[in-house]
C-alpha positions in Angstrom: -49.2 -56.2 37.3 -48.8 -55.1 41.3 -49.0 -58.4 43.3 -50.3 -57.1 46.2 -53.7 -55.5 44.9 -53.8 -55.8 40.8 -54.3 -52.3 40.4 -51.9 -50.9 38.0 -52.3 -47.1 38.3 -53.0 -44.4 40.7 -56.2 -43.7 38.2 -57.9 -47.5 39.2 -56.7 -47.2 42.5 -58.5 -43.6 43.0 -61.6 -44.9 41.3 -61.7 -48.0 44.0 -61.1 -46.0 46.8 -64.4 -43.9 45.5 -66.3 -46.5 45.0 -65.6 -47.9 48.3 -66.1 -44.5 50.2 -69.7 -44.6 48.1 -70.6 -48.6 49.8 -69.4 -47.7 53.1 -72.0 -44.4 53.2 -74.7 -46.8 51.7 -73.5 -49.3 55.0 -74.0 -46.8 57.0 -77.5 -45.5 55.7 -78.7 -49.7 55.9 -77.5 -49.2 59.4 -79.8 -45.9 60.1 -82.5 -47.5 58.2 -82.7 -51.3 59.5 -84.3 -50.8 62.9 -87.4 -49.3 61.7 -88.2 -52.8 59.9 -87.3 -54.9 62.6 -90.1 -56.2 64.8 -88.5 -55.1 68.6 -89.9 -57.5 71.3 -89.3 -57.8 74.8 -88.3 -55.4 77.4 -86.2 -52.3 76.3 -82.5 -52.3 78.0 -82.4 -49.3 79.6 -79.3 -46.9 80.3 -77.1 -47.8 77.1 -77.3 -44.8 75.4 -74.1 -43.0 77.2 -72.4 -46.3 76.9 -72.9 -46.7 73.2 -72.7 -42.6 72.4 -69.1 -43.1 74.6 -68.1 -45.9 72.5 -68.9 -43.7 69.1 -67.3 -40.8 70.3 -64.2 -42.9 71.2 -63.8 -44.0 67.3 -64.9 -40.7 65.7 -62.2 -39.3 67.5 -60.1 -42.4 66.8 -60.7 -42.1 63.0 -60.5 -38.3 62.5 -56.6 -39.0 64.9 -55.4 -41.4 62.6 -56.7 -39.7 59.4 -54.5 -36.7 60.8 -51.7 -39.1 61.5 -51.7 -41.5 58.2 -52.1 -38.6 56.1 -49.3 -36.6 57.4 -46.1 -36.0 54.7 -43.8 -37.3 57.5 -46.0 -40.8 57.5 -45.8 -40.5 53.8 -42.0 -40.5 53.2 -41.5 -42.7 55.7 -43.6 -45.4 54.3 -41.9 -45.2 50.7 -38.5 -44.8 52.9 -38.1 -41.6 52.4 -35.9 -40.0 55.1 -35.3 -35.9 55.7 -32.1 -36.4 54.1 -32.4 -38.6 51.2 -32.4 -37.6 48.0 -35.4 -38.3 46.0 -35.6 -41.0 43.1 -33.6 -39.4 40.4 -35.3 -42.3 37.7 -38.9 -42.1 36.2 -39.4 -45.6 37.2 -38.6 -45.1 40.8 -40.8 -42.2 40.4 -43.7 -44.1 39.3 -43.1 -47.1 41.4 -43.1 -44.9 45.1 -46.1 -43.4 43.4 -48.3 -46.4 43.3 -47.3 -47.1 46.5 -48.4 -43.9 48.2 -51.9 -44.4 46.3 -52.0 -48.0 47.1 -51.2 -46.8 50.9 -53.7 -44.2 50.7 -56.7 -47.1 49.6 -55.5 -49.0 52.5 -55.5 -45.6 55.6 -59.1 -44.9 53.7 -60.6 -48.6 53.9 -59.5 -48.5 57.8 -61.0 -44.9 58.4 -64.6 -45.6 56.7 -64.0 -49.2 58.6 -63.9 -47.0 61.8 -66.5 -44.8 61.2 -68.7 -47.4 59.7 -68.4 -49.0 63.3 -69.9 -46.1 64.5 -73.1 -46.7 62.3 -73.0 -50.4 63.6 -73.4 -49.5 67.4 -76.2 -47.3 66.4 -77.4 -50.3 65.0 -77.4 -52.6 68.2 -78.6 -49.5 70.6 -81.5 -49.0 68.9 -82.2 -52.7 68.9 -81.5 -53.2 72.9 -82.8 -50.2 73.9 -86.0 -50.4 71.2 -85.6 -46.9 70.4 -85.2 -46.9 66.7 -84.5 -43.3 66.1 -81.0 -43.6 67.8 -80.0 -45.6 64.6 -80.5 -42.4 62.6 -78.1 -40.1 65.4 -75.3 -43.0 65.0 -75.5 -43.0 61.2 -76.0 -39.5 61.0 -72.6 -38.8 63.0 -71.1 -41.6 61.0 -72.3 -40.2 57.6 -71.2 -36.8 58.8 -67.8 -37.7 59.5 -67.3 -40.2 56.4 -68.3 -37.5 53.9 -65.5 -35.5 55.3 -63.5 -38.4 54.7 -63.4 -38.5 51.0 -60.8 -40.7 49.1 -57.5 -38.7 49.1 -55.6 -41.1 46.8 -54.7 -38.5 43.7 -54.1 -35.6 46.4 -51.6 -37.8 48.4 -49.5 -38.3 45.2 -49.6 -35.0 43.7 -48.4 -34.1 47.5 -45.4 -36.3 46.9 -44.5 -34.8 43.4 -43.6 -31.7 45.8 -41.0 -33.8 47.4 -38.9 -34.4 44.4 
């Protein structure tokens, strides 16, 4: 058994990274759905909205950068210390073994992506409860939803990718 997570195969650690894809896009539809039921009292904050839709923009492009970046092949090999002119693991073990760690790699670049874009949904969240407009909750959620559905789990692609490298 893998110390660091318990998951055993590239199949359970796949089927993780779906399911957590699946709760952050729930999280993010709570968000866009919340402010409706909240009673909004007191005077509405006014001139947030560029603040707030600068501060989403900032992660969406932060996310969708280091998606590009952590899913790279030269990120890849490097992480399982591959280097341009190493030769590949020759053994099935050592096979299997840089193979659970791509996936296991994979789960963690996909849990701080949705993190990211889930962030996005969250400061929808607190603009439509300061500025007591909450239809901007849906915008911020709908951009965050969007951009996480583009984002799904690329666990089994990574390591078929890496069968390529020898």
């Amino acid at each position: 058994m893998n110390g660091s997570t318990g998951l055993t195969s590239v199949g359970s650690i796949a089927r993780v990274a779906r399911i957590l894809w699946i709760a952050f896009m729930i999280s993010m539809v709570i968000h866009g759905v919340v402010p409706r039921f909240i009673p909004l009292e007191g005077e509405p904050m006014a001139g947030l909205d560029l603040v707030f839709w600068s501060a989403a923009g900032l992660l969406a492009l932060g996310a969708l950068g280091y998606r590009r970046w952590a899913f790279s092949d030269d990120a890849l090999r490097r992480a399982v210390g591959m280097t341009p002119g190493s030769a590949p693991p020759t053994d099935a073990a050592s096979r299997e073994r840089r193979q659970l760690t791509l996936a296991q790699l994979a789960l963690r670049h996909q849990i701080v992506i949705l993190a990211i874009l889930d962030g996005i949904s969250v400061i929808g969240l607190v603009d439509a409860i300061l500025t007591q407009d909450p239809s901007a909750a849906f915008a911020f959620a709908g951009v965050a939803l969007a951009l996480a559905l583009t984002s799904y789990p690329r666990v089994t692609e990574v390591v078929e990718r890496s069968k390529a490298w020898g």
